[in-house]
C-alpha positions as CSV (number, residue, x, y, z in Angstrom):
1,X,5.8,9.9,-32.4
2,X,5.0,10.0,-28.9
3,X,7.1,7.5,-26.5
4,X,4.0,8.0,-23.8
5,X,1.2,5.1,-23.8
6,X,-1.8,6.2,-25.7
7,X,-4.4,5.7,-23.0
8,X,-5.3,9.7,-23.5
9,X,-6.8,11.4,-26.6
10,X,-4.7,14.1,-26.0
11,X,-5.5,17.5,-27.3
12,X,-3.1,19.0,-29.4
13,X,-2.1,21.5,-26.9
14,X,0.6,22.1,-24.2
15,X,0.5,24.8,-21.4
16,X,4.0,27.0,-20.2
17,X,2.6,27.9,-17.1
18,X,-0.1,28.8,-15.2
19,X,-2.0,31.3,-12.3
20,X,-5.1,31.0,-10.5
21,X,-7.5,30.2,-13.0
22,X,-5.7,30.5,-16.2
23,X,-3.3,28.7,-18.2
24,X,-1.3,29.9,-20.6
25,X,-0.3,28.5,-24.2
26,X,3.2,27.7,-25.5
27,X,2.1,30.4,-28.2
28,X,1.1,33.5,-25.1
29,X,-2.5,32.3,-25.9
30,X,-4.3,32.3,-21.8
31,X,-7.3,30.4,-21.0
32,X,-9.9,30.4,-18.4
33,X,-9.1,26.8,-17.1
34,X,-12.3,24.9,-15.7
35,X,-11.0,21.8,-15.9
36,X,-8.5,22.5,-13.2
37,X,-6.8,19.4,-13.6
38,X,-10.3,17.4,-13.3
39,X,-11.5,19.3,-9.7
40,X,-7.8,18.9,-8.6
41,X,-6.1,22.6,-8.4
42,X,-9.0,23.5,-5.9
43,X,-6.8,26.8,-5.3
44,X,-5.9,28.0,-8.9
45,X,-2.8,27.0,-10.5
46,X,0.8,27.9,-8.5
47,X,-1.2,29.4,-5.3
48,X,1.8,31.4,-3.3
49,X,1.0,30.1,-0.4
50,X,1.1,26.6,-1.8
51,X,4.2,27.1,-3.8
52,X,6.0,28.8,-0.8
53,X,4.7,25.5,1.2
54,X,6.5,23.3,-1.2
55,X,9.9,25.1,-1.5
56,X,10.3,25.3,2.1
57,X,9.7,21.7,3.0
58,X,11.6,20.4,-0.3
59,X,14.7,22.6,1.4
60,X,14.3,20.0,4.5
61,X,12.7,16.3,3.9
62,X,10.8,14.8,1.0
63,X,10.6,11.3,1.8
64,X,10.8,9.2,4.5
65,X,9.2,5.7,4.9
66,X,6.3,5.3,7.1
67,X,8.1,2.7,9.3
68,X,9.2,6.0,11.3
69,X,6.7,9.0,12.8
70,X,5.9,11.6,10.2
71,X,5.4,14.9,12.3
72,X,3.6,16.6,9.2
73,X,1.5,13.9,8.1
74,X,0.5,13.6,12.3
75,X,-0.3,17.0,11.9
76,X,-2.3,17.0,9.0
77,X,-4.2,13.8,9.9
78,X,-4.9,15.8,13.5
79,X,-6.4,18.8,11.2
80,X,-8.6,16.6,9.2
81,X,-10.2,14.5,12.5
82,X,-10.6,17.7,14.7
83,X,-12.6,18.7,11.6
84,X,-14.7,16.2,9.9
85,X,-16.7,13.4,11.4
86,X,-13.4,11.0,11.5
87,X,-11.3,9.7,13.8
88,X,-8.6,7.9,11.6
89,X,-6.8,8.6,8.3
90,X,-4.7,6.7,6.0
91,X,-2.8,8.4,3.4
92,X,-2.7,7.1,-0.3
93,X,-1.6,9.2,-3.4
94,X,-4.5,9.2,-5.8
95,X,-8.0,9.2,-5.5
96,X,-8.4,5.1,-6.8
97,X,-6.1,4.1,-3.9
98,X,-8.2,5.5,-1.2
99,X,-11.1,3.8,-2.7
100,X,-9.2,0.6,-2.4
101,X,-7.9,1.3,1.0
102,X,-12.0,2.2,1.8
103,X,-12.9,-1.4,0.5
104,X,-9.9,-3.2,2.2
105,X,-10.9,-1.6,5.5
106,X,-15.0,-2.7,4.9
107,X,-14.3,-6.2,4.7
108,X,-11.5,-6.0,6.9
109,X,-13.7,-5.1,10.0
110,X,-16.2,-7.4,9.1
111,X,-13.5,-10.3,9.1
112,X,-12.3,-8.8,12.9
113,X,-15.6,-8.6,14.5
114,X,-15.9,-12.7,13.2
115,X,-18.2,-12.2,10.5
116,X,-15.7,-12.5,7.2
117,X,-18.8,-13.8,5.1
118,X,-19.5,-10.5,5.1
119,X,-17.6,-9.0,2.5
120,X,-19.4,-7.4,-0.5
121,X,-20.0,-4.5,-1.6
122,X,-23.3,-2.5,-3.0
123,X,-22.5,0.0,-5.4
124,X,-24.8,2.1,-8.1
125,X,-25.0,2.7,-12.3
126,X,-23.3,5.3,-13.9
127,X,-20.1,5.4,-10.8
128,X,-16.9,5.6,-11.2
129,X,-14.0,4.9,-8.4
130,X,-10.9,4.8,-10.2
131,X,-9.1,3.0,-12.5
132,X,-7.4,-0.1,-10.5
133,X,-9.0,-3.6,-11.1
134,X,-11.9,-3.8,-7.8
135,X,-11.9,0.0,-8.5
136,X,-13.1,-0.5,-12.0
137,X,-15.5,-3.3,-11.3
138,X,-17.1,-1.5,-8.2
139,X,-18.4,1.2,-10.9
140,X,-19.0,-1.4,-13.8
141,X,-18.9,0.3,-16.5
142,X,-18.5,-1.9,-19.6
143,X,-16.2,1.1,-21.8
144,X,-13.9,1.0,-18.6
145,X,-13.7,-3.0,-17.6
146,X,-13.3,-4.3,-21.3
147,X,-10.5,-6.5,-21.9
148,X,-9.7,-6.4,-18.0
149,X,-11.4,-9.6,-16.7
150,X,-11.6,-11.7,-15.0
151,X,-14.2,-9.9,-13.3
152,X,-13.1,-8.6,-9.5
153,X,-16.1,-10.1,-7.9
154,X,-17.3,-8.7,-4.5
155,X,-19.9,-6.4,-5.8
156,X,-23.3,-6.2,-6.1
157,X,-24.7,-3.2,-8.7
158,X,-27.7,-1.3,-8.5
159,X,-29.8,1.6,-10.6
160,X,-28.7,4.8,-9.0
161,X,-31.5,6.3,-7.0
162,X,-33.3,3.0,-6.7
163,X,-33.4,2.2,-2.9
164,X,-35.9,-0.5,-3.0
165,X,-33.2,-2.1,-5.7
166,X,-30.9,-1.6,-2.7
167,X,-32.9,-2.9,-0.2
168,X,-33.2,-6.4,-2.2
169,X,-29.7,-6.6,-2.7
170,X,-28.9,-6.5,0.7
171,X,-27.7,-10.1,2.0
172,X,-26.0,-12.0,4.6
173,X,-22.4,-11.2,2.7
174,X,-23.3,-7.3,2.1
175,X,-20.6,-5.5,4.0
176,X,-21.3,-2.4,2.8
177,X,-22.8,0.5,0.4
178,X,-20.5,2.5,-1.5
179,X,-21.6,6.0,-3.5
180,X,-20.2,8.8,-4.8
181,X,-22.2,12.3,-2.7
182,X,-22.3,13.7,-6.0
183,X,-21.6,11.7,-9.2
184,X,-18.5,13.1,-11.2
185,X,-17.9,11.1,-14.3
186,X,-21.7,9.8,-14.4
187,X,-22.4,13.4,-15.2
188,X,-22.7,16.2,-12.4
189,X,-25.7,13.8,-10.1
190,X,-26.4,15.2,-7.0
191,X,-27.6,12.2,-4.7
192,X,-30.4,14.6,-2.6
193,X,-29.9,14.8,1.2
194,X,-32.7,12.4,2.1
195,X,-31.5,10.2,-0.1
196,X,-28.2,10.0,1.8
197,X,-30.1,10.1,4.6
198,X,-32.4,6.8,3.6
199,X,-28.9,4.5,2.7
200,X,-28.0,5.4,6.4
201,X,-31.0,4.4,8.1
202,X,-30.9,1.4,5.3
203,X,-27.1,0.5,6.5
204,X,-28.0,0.9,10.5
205,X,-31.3,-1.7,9.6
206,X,-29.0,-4.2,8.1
207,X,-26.0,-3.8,10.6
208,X,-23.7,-2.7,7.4
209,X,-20.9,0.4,6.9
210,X,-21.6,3.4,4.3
211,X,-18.9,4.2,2.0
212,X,-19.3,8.0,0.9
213,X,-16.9,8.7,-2.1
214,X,-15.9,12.3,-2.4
215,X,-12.9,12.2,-4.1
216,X,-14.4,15.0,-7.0
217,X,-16.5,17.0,-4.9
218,X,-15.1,17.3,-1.2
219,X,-14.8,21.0,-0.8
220,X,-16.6,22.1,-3.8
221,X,-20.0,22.3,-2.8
222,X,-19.0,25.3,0.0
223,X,-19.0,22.4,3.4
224,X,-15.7,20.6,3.5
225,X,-17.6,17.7,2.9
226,X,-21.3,17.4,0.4
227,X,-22.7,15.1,2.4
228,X,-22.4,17.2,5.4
229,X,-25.9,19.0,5.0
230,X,-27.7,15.7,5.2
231,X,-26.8,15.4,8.4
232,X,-25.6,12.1,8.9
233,X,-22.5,10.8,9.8
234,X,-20.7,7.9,7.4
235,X,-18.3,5.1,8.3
236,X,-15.6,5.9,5.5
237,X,-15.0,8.4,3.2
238,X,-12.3,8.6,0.7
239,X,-10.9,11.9,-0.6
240,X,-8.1,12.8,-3.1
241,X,-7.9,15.6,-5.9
242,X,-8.4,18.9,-4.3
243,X,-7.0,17.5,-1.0
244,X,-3.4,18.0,-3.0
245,X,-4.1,21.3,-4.9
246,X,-2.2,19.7,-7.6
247,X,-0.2,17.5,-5.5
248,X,-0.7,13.9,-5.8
249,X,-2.2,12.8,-2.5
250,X,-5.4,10.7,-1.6
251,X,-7.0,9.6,1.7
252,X,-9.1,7.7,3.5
253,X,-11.1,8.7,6.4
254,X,-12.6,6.6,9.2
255,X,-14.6,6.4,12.2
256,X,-13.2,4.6,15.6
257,X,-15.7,1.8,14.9
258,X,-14.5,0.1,12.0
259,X,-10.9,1.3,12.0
260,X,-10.5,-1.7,14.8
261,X,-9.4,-4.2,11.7
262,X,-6.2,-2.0,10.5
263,X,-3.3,-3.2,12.2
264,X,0.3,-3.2,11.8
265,X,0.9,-5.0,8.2
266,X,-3.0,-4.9,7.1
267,X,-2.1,-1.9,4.7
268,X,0.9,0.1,3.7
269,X,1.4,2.7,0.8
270,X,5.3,3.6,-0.1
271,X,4.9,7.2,-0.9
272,X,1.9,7.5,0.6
273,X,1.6,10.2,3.6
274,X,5.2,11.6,2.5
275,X,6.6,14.8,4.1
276,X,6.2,16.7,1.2
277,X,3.0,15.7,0.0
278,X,1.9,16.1,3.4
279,X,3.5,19.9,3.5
280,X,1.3,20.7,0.6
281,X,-1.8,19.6,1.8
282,X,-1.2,21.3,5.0
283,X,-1.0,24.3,3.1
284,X,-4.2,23.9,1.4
285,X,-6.3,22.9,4.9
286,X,-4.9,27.0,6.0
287,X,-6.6,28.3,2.9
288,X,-9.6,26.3,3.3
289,X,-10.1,26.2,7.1
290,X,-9.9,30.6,6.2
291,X,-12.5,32.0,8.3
292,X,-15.7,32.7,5.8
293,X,-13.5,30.5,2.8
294,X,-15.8,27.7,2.5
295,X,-19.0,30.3,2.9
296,X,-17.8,32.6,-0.2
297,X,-17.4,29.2,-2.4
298,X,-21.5,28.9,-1.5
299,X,-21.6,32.6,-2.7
300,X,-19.5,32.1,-6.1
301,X,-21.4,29.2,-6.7
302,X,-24.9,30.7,-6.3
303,X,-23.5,33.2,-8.1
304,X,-22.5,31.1,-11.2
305,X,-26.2,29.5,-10.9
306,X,-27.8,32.8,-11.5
307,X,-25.5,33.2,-14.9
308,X,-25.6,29.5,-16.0
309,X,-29.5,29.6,-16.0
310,X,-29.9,32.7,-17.2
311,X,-27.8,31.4,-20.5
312,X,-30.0,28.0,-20.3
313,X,-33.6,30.0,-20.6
314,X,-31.9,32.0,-23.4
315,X,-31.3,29.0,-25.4
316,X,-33.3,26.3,-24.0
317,X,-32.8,24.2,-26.9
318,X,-29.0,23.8,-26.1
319,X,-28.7,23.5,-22.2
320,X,-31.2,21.5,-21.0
321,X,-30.1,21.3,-17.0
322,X,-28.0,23.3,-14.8
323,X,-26.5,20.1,-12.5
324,X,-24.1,20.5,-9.5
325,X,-23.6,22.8,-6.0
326,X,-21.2,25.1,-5.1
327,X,-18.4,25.3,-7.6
328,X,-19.3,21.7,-8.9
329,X,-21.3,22.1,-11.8
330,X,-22.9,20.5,-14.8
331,X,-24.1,21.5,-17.9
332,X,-26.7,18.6,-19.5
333,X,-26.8,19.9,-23.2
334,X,-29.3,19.0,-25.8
335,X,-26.6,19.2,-28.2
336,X,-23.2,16.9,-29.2
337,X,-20.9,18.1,-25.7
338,X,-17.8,16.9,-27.4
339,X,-18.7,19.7,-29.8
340,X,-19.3,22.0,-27.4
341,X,-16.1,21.2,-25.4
342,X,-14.7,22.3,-28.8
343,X,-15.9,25.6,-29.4
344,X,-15.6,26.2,-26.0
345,X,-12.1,26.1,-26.1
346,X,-11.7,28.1,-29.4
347,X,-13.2,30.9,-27.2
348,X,-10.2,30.2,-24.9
349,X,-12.5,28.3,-22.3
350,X,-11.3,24.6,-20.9
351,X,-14.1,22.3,-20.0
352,X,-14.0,18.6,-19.5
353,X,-17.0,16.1,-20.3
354,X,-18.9,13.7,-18.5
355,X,-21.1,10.7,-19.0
356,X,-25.2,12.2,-20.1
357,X,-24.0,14.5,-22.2
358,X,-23.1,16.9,-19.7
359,X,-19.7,19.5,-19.4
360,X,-18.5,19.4,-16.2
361,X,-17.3,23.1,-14.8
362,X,-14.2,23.2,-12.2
363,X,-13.7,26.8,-11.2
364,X,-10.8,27.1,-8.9
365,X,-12.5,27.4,-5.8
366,X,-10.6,31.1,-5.5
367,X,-12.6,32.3,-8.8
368,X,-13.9,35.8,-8.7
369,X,-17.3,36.9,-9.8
370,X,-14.9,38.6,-13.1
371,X,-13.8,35.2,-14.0
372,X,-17.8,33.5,-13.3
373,X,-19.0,35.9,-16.0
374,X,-16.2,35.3,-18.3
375,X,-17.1,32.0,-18.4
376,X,-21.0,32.5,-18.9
377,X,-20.3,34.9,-21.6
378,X,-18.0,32.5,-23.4
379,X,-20.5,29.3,-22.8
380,X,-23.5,31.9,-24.1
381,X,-21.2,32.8,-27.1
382,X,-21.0,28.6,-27.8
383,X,-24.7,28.1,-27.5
384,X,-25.7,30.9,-30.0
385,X,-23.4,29.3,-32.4
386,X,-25.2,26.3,-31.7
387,X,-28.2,27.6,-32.7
């Protein structure tokens, strides 16, 4: 019996080791991993230049608390603002802290600019933000918050799309609108460009912050950030998973405007922002910030389009939607996923699921078209035993 808490329903599996976009079996037996750690390992499993990153710093520092100047987490902090819309960051270790960092520093600005009535939060159906207690009850979602109340109150839920639902939830305590760019666990939802666009011009009407959560799919969609193509420029954004490539690390990412609430004592985070973790990430910024990088993850994932639908209109009674950009994708099937997932994975093919029936795909974003076709063979294999 197990001494580890049973909040998993773990597969009966364990992996020895692992390289770019395979794992490998205690038994020899390799599979073509795209779960990735759930969109984490955005450069393959035991990268070089990542595991060179790690050895070298873990030769010099690994912690140090953040009551003293940490040159690599300056540095990487620098990288990220010279690059993105920001001008701040915090540093967290998971994707859930950054999203509470992302409320605290809402409300908190509201409260230093003398309006601390101001201080909830619109979110949307079918989210998720993590799995701490304002985290859970942001998203809402009954099979996560059961058995965890008393409710966190400070948030006000609407239909996803629905921006007239937004509009009248909008009061004189809304701080601030808070949505995922592309929704992960609620199944693979891209929200569309003008869509991002509209809960902008809805937050500059009503004097009010937008919270853009890209934890899952920063990267992914071939721009450093999805919501980038829309055009518009948010007030926080919280980021995690690939950030790390495997690493536990999280951050939160604001502009001038609304950082003015966040002083000395307002937040802290023990291991958050630690020379090591910070090392890492570094590492991962050089891969992505690669001349032409974040172009050929637009490629691979136009690529892997083409295949996915081409399987789809083959057996359109099994895949009803290709969902996702880049190398974020979902399949919506017509049939059980959790059987699909199955099969999948006696072809030696990791997938994980997602809320609508849909398998979520996490290609390391270093995948090569060799690998995209292994995977669309394998999933084509799956639907015709489906059939």
């Amino acid at each position: 019996m197990s001494s580890v808490l049973g909040t998993y329903a773990r597969k009966a599996i364990s992996f020895t080791e692992g390289k770019g976009s395979y794992l490998f079996a205690e038994n020899g037996d390799k599979y073509l991993d795209f779960v990735q750690g759930i969109a984490v390992n955005v450069l393959g499993h035991c990268h070089e230049h990542l595991v060179q990153a790690i050895q070298n710093q873990s030769k010099k520092l690994w912690h140090v608390s953040n009551a003293f100047v940490i040159p690599e987490q300056e540095r990487l902090a620098k990288r990220l603002t010279d690059n993105t819309f920001a001008d701040f960051v915090c540093f967290q270790n998971s994707g859930t802290e950054a999203t509470e960092a992302s409320i605290k520093i809402a409300r908190k600005y509201f409260h230093k600019i003398g309006k601390p009535e101001k201080n909830r939060i619109i979110t949307f159906q079918g989210a998720f933000h993590g799995r701490t207690l304002a985290a859970l009850f942001a998203a809402n979602n009954p099979k996560h918050t059961e058995g965890f109340g008393p409710k966190v109150d400070g948030f006000d839920q609407v239909p996803f799309a629905d921006h007239e639902a937004v509009k009248k939830a909008i009061n004189k305590n809304t701080a601030a609108i808070m949505i995922e760019t592309i929704m992960g666990e609620g199944g693979i939802k891209v929200v569309p460009d003008f869509c991002i666009k509209g809960l902008r011009e809805i937050c500059d009407e009503h004097d009010i912050l937008l919270i853009l959560d890209e934890v899952q799919c920063a990267y992914r969609t071939g721009d450093f950030f999805a919501f980038e193509k829309s055009g518009i420029i948010p007030d926080i954004v919280p980021i995690a998973k690939g950030l790390g490539g495997g690493f536990p690390l999280g951050a939160c990412l604001v502009t001038k405007k609304v950082s003015v609430g966040m002083t000395p004592g307002t937040h802290g985070s023990t291991f958050g922002g630690n020379p090591l973790a910070m090392a890492v990430s570094n590492a991962v910024l050089d891969i992505i910030f690669e001349k032409g990088f974040l172009d050929n993850v637009k490629e691979k994932g136009k690529y892997f389009d083409e295949g996915l639908n081409k399987v789809k209109n083959k057996y359109p009674k099994i895949i009803g939607e290709i969902r996702g950009i880049g190398l974020i994708k979902g399949l919506k099937v017509l049939v059980d996923n959790v059987e699909f997932i199955k099969k999948l994975m006696n072809h030696k093919m990791l997938t994980v699921k997602a809320e609508e029936n849909v398998i979520r795909l996490f290609p390391p974003l270093i995948v090569n078209n060799k690998e995209l076709d292994e995977a669309t063979d394998k999933i084509e294999k799956v639907c015709k035993e489906m059939s």
